[in-house]
VMD Tcl script that draws the C-alpha trace (Angstrom):
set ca {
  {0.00 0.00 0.00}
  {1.09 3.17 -1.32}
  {2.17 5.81 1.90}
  {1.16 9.28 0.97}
  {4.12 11.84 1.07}
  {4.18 14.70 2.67}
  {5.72 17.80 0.74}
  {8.99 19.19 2.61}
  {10.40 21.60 4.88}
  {8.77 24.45 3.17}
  {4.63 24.30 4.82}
  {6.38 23.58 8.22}
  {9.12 26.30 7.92}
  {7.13 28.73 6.76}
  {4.47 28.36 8.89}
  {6.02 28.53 12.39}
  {8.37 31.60 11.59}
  {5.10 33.66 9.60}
  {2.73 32.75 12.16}
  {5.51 34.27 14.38}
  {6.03 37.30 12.74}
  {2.43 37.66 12.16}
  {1.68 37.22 16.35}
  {4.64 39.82 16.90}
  {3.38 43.11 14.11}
  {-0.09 42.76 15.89}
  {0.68 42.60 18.93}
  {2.63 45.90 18.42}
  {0.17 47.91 16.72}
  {-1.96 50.01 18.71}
  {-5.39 48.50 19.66}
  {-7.94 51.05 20.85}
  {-10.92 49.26 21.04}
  {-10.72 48.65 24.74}
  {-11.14 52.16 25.18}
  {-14.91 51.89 23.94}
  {-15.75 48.49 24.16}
  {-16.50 45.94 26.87}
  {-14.56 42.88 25.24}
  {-15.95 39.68 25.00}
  {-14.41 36.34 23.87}
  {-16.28 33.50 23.06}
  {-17.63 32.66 26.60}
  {-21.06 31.51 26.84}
  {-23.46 29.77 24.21}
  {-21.73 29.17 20.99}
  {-24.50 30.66 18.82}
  {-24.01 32.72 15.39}
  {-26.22 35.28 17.32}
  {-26.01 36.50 20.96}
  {-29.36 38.43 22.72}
  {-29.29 41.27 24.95}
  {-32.33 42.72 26.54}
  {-32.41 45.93 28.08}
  {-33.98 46.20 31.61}
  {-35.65 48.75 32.89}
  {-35.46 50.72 36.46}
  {-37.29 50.77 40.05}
  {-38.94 53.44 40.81}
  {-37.93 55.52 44.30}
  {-38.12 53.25 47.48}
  {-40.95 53.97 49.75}
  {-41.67 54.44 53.51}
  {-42.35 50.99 54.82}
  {-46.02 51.24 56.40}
  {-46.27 47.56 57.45}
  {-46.68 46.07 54.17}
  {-43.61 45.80 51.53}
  {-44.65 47.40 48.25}
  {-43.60 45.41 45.46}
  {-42.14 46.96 42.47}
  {-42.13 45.55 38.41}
  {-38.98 46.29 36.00}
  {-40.67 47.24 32.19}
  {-38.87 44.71 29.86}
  {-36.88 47.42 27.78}
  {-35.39 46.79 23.88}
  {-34.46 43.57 22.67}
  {-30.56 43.96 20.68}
  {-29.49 40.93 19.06}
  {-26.20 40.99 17.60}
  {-25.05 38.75 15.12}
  {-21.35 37.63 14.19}
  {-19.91 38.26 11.31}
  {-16.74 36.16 9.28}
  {-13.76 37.87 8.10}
  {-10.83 36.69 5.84}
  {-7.82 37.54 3.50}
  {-5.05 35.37 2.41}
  {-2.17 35.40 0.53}
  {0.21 32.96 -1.63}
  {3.82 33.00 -2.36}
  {5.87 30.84 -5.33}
  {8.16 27.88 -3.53}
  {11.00 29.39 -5.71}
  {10.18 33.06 -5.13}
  {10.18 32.36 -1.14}
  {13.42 30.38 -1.75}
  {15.12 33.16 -3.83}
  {13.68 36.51 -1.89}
  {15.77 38.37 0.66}
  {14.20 37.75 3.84}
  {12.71 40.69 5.03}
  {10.92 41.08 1.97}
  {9.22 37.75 2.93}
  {9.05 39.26 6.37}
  {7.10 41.71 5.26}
  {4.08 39.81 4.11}
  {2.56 38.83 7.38}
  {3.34 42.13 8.83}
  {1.61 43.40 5.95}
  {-1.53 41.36 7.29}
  {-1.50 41.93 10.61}
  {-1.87 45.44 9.68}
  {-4.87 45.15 7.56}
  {-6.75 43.06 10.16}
  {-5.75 45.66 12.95}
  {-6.53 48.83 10.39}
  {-9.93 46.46 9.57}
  {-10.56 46.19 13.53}
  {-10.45 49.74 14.39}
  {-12.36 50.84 11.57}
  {-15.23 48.83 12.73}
  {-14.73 49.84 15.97}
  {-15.26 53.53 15.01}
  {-18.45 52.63 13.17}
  {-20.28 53.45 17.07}
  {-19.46 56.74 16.42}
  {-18.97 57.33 12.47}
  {-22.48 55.79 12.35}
  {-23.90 57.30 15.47}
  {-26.42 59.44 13.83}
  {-27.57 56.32 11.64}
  {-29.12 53.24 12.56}
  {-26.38 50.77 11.67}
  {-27.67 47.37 11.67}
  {-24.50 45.98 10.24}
  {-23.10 44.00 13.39}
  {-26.77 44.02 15.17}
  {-30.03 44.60 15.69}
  {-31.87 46.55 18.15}
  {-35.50 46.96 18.68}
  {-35.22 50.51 19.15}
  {-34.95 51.39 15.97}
  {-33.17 54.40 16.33}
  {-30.00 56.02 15.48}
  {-27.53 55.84 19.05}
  {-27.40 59.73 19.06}
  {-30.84 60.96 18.33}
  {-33.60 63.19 19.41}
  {-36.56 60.52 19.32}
  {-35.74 57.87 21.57}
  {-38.41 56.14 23.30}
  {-39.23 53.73 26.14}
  {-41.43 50.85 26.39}
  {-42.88 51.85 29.95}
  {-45.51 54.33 28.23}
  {-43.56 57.05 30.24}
  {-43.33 60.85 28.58}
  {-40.17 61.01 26.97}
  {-40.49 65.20 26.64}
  {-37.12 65.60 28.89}
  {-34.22 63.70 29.13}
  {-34.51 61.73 25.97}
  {-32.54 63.86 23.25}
  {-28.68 63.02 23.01}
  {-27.85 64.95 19.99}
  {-27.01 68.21 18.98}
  {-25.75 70.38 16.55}
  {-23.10 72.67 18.23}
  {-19.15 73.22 16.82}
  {-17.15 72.17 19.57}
  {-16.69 74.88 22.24}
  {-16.15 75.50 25.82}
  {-19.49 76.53 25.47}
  {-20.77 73.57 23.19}
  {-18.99 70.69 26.23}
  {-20.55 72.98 29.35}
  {-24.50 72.61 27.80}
  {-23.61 69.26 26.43}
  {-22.47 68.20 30.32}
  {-26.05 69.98 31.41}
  {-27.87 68.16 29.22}
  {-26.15 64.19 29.97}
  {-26.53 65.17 33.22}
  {-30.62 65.52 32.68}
  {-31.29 62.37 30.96}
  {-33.46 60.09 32.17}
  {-34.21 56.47 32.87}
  {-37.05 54.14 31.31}
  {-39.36 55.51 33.88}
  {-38.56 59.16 32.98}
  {-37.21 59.55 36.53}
  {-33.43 60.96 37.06}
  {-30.04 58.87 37.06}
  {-26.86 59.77 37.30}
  {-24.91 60.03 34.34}
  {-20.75 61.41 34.80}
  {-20.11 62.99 31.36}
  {-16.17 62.16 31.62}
  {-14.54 62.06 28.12}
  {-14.38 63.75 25.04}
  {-14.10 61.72 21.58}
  {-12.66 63.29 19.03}
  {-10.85 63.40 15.42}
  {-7.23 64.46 15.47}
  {-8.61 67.45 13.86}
  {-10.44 68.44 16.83}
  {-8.00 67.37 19.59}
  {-5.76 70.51 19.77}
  {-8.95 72.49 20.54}
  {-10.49 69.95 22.93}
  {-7.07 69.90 24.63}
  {-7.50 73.26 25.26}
  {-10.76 73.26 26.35}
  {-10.09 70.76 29.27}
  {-6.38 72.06 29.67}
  {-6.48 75.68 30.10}
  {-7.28 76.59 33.57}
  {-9.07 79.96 32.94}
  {-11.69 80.54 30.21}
  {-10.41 79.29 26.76}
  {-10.57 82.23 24.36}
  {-11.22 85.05 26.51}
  {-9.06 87.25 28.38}
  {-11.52 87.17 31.19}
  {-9.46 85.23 34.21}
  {-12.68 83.32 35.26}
  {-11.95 79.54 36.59}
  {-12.53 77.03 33.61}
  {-14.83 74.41 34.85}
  {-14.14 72.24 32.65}
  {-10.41 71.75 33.10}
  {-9.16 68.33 33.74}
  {-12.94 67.11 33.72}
  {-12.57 64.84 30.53}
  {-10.27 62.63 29.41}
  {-9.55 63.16 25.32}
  {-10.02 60.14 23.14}
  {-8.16 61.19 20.24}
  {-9.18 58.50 17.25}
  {-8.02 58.90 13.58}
  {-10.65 56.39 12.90}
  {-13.29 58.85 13.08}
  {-13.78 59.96 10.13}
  {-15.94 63.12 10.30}
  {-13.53 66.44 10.60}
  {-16.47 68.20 12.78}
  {-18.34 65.63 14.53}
  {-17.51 65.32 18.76}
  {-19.35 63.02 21.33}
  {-18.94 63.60 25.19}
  {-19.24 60.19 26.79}
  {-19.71 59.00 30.46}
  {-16.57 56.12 30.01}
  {-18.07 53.87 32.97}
  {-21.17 53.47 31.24}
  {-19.90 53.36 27.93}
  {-18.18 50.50 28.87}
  {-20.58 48.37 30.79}
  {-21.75 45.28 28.67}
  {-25.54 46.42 30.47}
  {-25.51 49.75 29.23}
  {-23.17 50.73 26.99}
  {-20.53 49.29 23.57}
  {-20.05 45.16 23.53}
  {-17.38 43.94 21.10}
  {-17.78 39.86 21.08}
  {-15.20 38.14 19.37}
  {-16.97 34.95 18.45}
  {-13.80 33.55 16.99}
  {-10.41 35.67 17.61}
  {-8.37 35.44 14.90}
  {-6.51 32.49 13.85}
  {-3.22 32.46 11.51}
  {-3.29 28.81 9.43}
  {-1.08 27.91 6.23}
  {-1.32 24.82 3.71}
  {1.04 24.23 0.63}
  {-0.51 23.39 -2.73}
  {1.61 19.75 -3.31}
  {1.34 20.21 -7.07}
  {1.88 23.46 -7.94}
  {4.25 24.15 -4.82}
  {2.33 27.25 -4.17}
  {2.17 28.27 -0.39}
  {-1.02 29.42 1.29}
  {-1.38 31.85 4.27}
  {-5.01 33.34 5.80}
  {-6.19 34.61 8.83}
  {-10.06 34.09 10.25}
  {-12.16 35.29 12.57}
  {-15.77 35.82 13.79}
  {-17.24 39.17 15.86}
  {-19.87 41.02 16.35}
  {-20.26 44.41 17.75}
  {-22.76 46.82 18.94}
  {-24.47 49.04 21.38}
  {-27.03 48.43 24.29}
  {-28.15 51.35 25.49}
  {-27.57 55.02 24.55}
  {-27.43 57.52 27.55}
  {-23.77 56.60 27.99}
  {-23.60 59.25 24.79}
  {-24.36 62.60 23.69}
  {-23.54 63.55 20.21}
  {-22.77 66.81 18.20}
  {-23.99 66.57 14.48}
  {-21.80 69.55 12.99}
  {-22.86 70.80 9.54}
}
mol new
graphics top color blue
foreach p $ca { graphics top sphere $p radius 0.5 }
foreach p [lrange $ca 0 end-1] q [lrange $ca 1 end] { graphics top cylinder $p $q radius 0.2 }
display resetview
């Protein structure tokens, strides 16, 4: 009985010192996602689609007269997000691999670590590229509203004419970050009664972060020669992103509740990625790709307020 043959030293070579190579470029590039997100593996069920629903608040405790009052939570919005696959590969010549100098082999899987990084971040801006959109890309959420808007709603039939409106229109200012911190600070729960909301960071595009560091930097009044205390210095921290790719656009953001998987920005990675390889026996052609599975998304949205700048 015939014993297949394996092809040589070139799959297994290649393999262990690219997959190297590839682990060490990625693992070096800067990863900001952590910043936003509340990161999740692949704990849990292992389902193409993960569901979140939103929950909604008590209302005040009361005096205890002899008997307890017992209070119901409204079920709030159903979000469902559902993973998505992504893939590149590339192939290199047996004799071309044998006859190139080696760091322009070297360069090929740090080549790819950079486009899945570069992909990563890009999708991790969509939250806030898409923030005046209903992006349904990565989930879907029963809301049915953009994340910065000026209709949300609630599913306890409670009046939503204050608190409810996380978007405006304003340049960014000291003026535009002191009304945007009034306004976080009035929105309300599912119930219309008050929570408590810490406006703490700015997110902006590099274009915007000289003036934001200003802003939070300058001790008296930016842009006035009045000597009045600045009270917004040192209030925010900046989240400078080149991701974002509006030159105008600025969100204030309470971080905490940004990044609470209950209220806030879940990245699930479903599948992180994986680095495989397989020569082509015949044609001596080798094979590299990476894979992997997420999903991203928001819950709620008063973690938020965004500006909209024409």
């Amino acid at each position: 009985m015939a014993v297949p043959l394996r092809s040589g030293a070139f799959p297994d070579v290649l393999d262990a010192r690219f997959a190297r190579i590839f682990d060490k470029q990625y693992s070096e590039l800067p990863d900001r996602l952590g910043d936003f997100y509340s990161m999740k593996g692949n704990e849990g069920p292992q389902n193409q689609n993960v569901l979140y629903s939103e929950l909604g608040e008590f209302s005040d405790v009361e005096e205890f007269t002899g008997t307890l009052s017992y209070d119901d939570i409204s079920q709030g919005y159903d979000v469902t997000f559902t993973h998505v696959q992504y893939a590149k590969g590339m192939q290199i010549e047996r004799q071309l691999f044998d006859d190139a100098q080696n760091n322009q082999m070297d360069a090929q899987p740090k080549k790819m670590a950079l486009a899945y990084q570069r992909t990563r971040q890009k999708h991790g801006a969509t939250a806030f590229n898409g923030a005046f959109s209903n992006d349904t890309t990565w989930q879907n959420h029963t809301e049915s509203v953009a994340l910065c808007s000026d209709s949300h709603t609630t599913t306890s039939g409670a009046s939503t004419a204050a608190g409810f409106d996380n978007l405006v229109t304003a340049a960014l200012s000291a003026v535009a970050v002191e009304s945007a911190r009034i306004q976080m600070r009035g929105f309300r729960g599912d119930r219309a009664q008050r929570i408590t909301v810490v406006p703490s960071g700015l997110v902006v595009p590099p274009d915007l972060a000289p003036q934001a560091f200003e802003i939070v930097q300058s001790q008296g009044k930016p842009d006035t020669a009045n000597n009045n205390a600045n009270s917004s210095y040192n209030q925010y921290r900046i989240y400078d992103w080149e991701y974002l790719t509006d030159t105008n656009n600025w969100f204030m953001v309470d971080a905490a509740m940004m990044q609470n998987d209950a209220t806030g920005l879940v990245w699930h990675d479903r599948l992180p990625m994986e680095f495989a390889m397989v020569e082509d026996f015949d044609s001596l052609i080798g094979k590299w790709r990476i894979y992997a599975r997420y999903s991203l998304g928001r819950i709620g949205w008063r973690f938020i307020l965004g500006a909209q700048v024409s």
